[in-house]
C-alpha positions, 0 to 999 in steps of 0.5 A: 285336755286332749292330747290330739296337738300332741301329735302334730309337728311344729310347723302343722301346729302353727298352720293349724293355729293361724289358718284355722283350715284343721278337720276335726277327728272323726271322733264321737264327739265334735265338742271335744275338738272344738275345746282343744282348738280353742285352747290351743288358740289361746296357747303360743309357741314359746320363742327360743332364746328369749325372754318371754313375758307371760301375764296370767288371770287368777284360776285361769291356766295358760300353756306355752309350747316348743318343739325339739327337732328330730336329728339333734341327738342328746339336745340340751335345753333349759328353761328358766321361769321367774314369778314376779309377784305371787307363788305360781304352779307350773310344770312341763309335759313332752309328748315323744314320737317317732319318726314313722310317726310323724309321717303318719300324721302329715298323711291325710284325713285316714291317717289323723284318724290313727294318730288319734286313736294311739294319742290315747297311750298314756305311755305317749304323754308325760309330766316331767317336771313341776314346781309351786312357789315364788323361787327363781326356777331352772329346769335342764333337760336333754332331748334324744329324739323329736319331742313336742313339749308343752309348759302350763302355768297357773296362779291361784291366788291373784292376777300376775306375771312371770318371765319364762327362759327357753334355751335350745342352743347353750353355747351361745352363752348365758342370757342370765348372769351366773351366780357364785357357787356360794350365793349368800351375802355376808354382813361383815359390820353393823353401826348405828346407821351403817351396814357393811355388806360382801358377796362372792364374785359373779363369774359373769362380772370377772369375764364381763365387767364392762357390761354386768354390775351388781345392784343392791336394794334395801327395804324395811318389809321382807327379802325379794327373790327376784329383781321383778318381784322387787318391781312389783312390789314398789309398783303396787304399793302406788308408785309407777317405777321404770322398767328395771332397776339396772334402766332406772338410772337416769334422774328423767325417769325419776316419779315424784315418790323418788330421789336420786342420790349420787356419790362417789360414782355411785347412783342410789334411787330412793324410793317413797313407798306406803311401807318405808323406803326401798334403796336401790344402788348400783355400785358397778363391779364392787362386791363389797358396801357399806349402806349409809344412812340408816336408822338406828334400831332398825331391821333391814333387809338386803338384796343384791342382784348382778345385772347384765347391762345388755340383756337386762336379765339378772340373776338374785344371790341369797338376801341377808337382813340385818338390825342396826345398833341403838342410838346411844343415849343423847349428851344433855346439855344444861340450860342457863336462865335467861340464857338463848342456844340454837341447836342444829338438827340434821334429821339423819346423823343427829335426830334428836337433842336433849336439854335438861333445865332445874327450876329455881322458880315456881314458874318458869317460861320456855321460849322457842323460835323455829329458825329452818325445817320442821322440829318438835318439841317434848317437854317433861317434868320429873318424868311426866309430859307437859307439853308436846308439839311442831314448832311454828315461828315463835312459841311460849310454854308457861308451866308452873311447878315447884323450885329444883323440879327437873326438866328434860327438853327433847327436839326431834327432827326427821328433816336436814339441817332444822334449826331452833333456837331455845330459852328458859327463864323465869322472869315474865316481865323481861322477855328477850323476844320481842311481843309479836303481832297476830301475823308474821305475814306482809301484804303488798297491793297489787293496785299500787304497784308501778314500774318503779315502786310496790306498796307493803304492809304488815302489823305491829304491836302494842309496845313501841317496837324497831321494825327494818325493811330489806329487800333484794332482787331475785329469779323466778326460778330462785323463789321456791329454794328461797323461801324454803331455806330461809333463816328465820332466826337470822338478823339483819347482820347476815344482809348486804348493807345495799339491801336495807330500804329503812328502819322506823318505830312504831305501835298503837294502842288500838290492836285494830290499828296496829297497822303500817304501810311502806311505799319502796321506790327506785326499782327497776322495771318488771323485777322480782323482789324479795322483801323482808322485815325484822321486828326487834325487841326490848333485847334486841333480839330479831324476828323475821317476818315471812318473807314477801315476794313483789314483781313491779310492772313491766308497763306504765 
């Protein structure tokens, strides 16, 4: 590029940039005018104290340029850029004139002519800094004279962008947050799910605590220099995330891939991204946390930034990433013949549960009946799998061996507060859970709804069986947590008595016509209602069919 709009002062190079008024040199190439002009179109003036936004396109160069004054003798300046996705090269060049100089050039036609014969100098024109990587990086320079200085920033390896920091003026304080002169993060104790973490205070915080705070991320892949790069990356992995992190806290910005988690005053947003969880947390002017609910067995790694609440402007200390402890191998609990457990899952503190059982029996029947949640059920003899699946409402497992085979029984679960309940006999003929028909579904029919009664059907069975009806008013809004919380290994015993409707026997041979129907009445008028019906067996044992949810007319 030629240097020709090396030579012009600020004020001409912003004329000339929106009058488009310039003659060309009287050069021998018209050509080599046009492409500075266009350049320099597609170049800006960088603002002075402000953060500045820069987008570039993949191989394509993209200049800024700033202008120091003549009469600021030995000027400080800085200039602070940030990558937010990929390694960039950038470098800043100054071309210094003097003041004869500057007059020459404000002369006419004549006058440019010379200016730019002598831009040739190479000795006008020089690089002074440059840099390639993906590192937060500050550049501090001191101006003597009048300098036009231009920065050029290129990304080879795909669309991305920076933020860039001119600052002319350092004693109006610092727009990014100072750092310690030791910026590392510290992990001063490891658990299980825990991780314990210190840093050194930011100066910013002990003369600004009411506006910085420091933040902390936690991911499984890699540690992230910059807040902005953290952004970027949790953005492209296909989630739209607000602006920042030190913005992100209120729960109106939250996508549907995120929850909000607050505790002790502490607000963390979680993340759901293609490569795990990202955790941020803000945790205002502490230095010290311990990160909870982690994995056992897993490398994190740890970020924190101290953020200014004001600007929006933050500044990264040194990441960390440490490993947390093995899971300690689960008590096992021996299971009787005949015998029901429920066992509790919290998806968190307690994944998994192991129950061993040694067969007496050459066969022998496993029962399970998912109460709440999702669990999964792993079952090995003498150290082989033999069954593994998600529990749905009521399964069986008929498995044949030898007597004093050993079985070991593991129930996983990654969501809180799952709930099954087990058994293990070897006695076929006497059950303790009741024969169950093809569906747990009721059905009601919308055509027989009135304003003060509906219509239910479910099936039954071949064996003559207890079947109760219960009911209860409820909200619109209530249905979905409702349902999803529901016990279904729970019995009657856990309702109002006002709720029951009746209980009646019955059973039919003829699976086809193993069907019966009940019209409850005496409900109000354009009410919802959640209806339930338990199965008993032979023991006495319950089962709950899905639940059921009518609204009775609001006109007749």
């Amino acid at each position: 590029m030629s240097w020709f709009w090396f030579h012009l002062p600020l004020h001409l190079l912003m004329a000339a940039c929106l009058c488009n008024s310039i003659k060309a040199p009287n050069t021998s190439s018209q050509q080599s005018f046009k492409t500075d002009l266009f350049n320099f179109y597609h170049s800006l003036i960088l603002a002075d104290g402000k953060e500045t936004t820069v987008h570039l396109l993949k191989d394509i160069p993209k200049r800024y340029y700033f202008f120091l004054e003549e009469g600021r003798a030995l000027s400080p300046f800085t200039i602070t850029v940030t990558p937010c996705d990929v390694p960039i090269e950038w470098s800043i060049l100054v071309h210094k004139t003097s003041a004869s100089f500057l007059g020459k050039a404000a002369q006419g036609d004549h006058d440019t002519q010379e200016v730019s014969k002598s831009q040739r100098s190479p000795s006008m024109v020089s690089t002074i800094f440059n840099y390639k990587g993906n590192s937060v990086e500050t550049y501090m320079g001191m101006s003597s004279h009048s300098a036009l200085y231009m920065l050029e920033f290129l990304s080879t390896e795909r669309d991305t962008h920076i933020t860039v920091y001119l600052a002319t003026d350092t004693t109006s304080g610092h727009l990014y947050p100072e750092l310690p002169m030791d910026p590392r993060i510290d992990v001063i104790g490891i658990g299980h799910t825990t991780v314990t973490l210190t840093w050194k205070h930011s100066p910013s915080v002990l003369q600004h605590r009411e506006n910085i705070q420091y933040c902390l991320l936690v991911n499984e892949k890699h540690n992230y220099k910059s807040l902005c790069a953290a952004e970027t990356a949790i953005r492209s992995s296909g989630m739209k995330l607000p602006p920042t992190l030190a913005l992100s806290l209120s729960p109106y910005l939250l996508e549907p891939q995120q929850v909000m988690i607050l505790s002790n005053s502490e607000l963390s947003i979680i993340n759901k991204v293609s490569s795990g969880e990202v955790r941020q947390t803000c945790m205002g002017a502490k230095n010290t946390y311990t990160v909870p609910n982690l994995s056992p067995s897993t490398q994190y790694y740890f970020d924190v930034f101290v953020v200014n609440l004001l600007t929006n402007a933050s500044a990264a200390y040194t990441g960390t990433f440490a490993r947390t402890l093995e899971e300690p191998e689960p008590k096992v609990m021996e299971l009787k013949d005949g015998k029901v457990i429920q066992v509790v899952l919290d998806g968190k503190k307690k994944k998994f549960y192991s129950l061993q059982y040694q067969a007496r029996h050459k066969k022998i029947q496993f029962t399970f009946q998912l109460c709440r949640g999702q669990v999964r059920v792993h079952i090995t003899k003498n150290n082989k799998i033999v069954a593994s699946e998600n529990i749905s409402g009521l399964r069986y497992f008929s498995l044949k061996g030898k007597p004093l085979d050993t079985y070991l029984v593991q129930l996983r679960s990654e969501e809180s507060n799952s709930s099954v309940k087990v058994q293990v006999s070897p006695h076929f003929h006497k059950p303790l859970f009741p024969l169950l028909p093809e569906s747990l579904k009721i059905k009601s029919f919308s055509k027989l709804r009135t304003c003060n009664s509906v219509t239910i059907a479910w099936l039954g069975t071949q064996e003559e069986s207890k079947y109760c009806v219960y009911k209860k008013t409820i909200e619109e809004d209530q249905v979905w947590m409702e349902l999803q919380s529901a016990d279904r290994c729970s019995g009657p015993e856990s309702r109002h008595k006002s709720e029951k409707v009746l209980c009646k026997y019955f059973y039919d041979i003829n699976l086809q016509r193993a069907v019966t129907t009940e019209t409850i009445t005496g409900l109000d008028v354009g009410t919802l209602y959640l209806f339930d019906v338990y199965l008993f067996g032979p023991s006495g044992i319950p089962v709950r069919y899905h639940s059921k949810v009518v609204k009775t007319r609001k006109k007749c």
